[in-house]
C-alpha positions, 0 to 999 in steps of 0.5 A, spaced: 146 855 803 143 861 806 137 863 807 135 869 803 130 875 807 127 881 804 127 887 809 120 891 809 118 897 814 111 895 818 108 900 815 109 897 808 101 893 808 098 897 802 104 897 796 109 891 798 105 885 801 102 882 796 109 882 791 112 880 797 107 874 797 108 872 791 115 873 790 116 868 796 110 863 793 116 862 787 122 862 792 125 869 790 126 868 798 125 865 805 123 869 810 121 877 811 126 882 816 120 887 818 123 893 821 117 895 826 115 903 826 114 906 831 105 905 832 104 901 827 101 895 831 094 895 828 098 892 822 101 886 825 095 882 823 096 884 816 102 880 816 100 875 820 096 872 814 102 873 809 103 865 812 110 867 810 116 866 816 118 873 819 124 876 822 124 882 827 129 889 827 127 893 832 127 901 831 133 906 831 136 912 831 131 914 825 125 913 829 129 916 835 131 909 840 138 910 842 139 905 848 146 909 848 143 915 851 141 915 859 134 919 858 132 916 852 130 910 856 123 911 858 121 913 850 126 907 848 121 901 853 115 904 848 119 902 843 121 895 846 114 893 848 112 894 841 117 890 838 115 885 844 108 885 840 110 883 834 115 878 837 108 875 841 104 874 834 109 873 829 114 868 832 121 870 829 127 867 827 131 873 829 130 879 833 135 885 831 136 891 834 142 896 834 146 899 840 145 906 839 149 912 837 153 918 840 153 915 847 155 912 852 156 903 851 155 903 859 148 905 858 147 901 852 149 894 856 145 897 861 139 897 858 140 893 854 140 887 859 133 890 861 129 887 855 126 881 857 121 876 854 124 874 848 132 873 845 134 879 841 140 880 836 145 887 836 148 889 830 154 892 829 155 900 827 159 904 823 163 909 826 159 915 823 153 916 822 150 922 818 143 924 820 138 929 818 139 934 811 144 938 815 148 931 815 150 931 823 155 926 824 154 921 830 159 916 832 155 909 832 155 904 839 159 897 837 163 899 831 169 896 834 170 888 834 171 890 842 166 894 843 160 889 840 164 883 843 163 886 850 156 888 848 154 880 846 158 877 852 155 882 857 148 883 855 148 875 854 145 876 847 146 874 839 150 878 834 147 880 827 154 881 823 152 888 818 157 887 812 156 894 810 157 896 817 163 892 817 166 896 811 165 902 814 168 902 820 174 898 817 174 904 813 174 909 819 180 905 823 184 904 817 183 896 816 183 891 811 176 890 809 176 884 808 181 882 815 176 886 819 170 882 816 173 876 818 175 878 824 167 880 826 165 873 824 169 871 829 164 872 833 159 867 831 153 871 828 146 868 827 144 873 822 147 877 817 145 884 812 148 886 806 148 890 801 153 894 796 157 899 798 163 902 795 170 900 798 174 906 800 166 908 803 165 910 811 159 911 811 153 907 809 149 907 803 145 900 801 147 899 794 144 895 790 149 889 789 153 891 782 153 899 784 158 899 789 165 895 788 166 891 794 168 884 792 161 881 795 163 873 792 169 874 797 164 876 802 159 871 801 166 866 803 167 869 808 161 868 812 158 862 816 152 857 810 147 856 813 145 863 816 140 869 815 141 873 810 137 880 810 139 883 803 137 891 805 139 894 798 134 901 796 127 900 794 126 904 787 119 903 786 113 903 790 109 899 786 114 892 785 120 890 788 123 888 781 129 891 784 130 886 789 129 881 785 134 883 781 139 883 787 137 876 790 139 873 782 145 877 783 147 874 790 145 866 787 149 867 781 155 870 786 154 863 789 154 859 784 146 858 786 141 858 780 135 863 781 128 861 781 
């Protein structure tokens, strides 16, 4: 059975902490994916008083770390540190960080191997990546199976398998999405992310499961039991996290699980 994680930001004290407390009190899920902007380290006591087991993704590209980048790494090390600290006070099952976009991988496992004092996981991209209103496109670092395995074996860390970002990249390459997702399992991963996504899809979209039209019972098959699994589908609301709990019934009923 997998252990099922709500992914919040750390900047999300005032709305989603106490939904997120009760919703773990009835068992919706069994621990929480804090994504750590940038400059929020007076919020890690708010979470510590949560009780609730914690994972950790570092920031990315859209807080501006891209370990890909030669001179971005001294703003990358700021970053790092800070995840350190939540690291330190939270304790997690896992931290996550990405390999960078639209650079080099020699200066992903470069500065990747400089992070010391806790274990960490790399995620795997999609080949694009749109930023910003004008949709500039960026190629993702550790898109390919060769690309992330070189990373996990000379970095010498875990692998966190993106089943969106999986997708995608198959997609891009022209390969069964499927085949390709069971062909980056192979690589053991620790943890997983999942959400809903249309099949034929390159780029990214955290759909709530049922919006998109992958096969996610076949999915589910396919990945390792036992593992963590962050559900990463949108928030509609600022209030409540409804939606969520909606997805995790949906993923329980996709594996014969009943909800609470």
């Amino acid at each position: 059975m997998f252990k099922t994680g709500l992914k919040l930001w750390s900047i999300n004290t005032d709305f989603y902490l106490n939904e997120a407390k009760k919703l773990y009190e009835k068992g919706v899920f069994d621990y929480i994916e804090l994504y750590v902007v940038p400059n929020t380290s007076d919020n890690i006591e708010k979470w510590q008083k949560l009780k609730i087991p914690f994972a950790i993704h570092g920031a990315h590209f859209a807080h501006k770390l891209n370990f890909s980048k030669k001179e971005m790494f001294e703003y990358n090390f700021k970053l790092v540190d800070e995840v350190k600290r939540y690291n330190d006070k939270l304790n997690p099952l896992y931290t996550v960080f990405h390999p960078g976009i639209g650079g080099d991988i020699e200066e992903t496992i470069r500065q990747m191997k400089k992070i010391k004092g806790f274990d960490f996981l790399v995620e795997n991209k999609p080949y694009i990546v749109q930023l910003g209103e004008k949709k500039e496109i960026k190629y993702g670092i550790g898109a390919s199976f060769e690309d992330i395995k070189r990373i996990v074996d000379e970095v010498n860390c875990g692998f966190c398998l993106d089943i969106g970002h999986s997708i995608c990249a198959s997609n891009y390459m022209g390969l069964d999405i499927y085949k390709y997702l069971e062909k980056m399992n192979t690589i053991k991963p620790f943890a997983y992310h999942i959400s809903d996504n249309y099949k034929d899809s390159k780029t990214d979209a955290h759909k709530h499961f049922g919006e998109g039209t992958i096969d996610i019972k076949r999915v589910l098959s396919i990945l390792n039991d036992n593992s963590y699994l962050a559900i990463e589908t949108i928030k509609d609301s600022k209030e409540n996290l409804d939606d969520f709990k909606k997805d995790v019934e949906y993923l329980k009923f996709k594996m014969n699980f009943k909800a609470p």
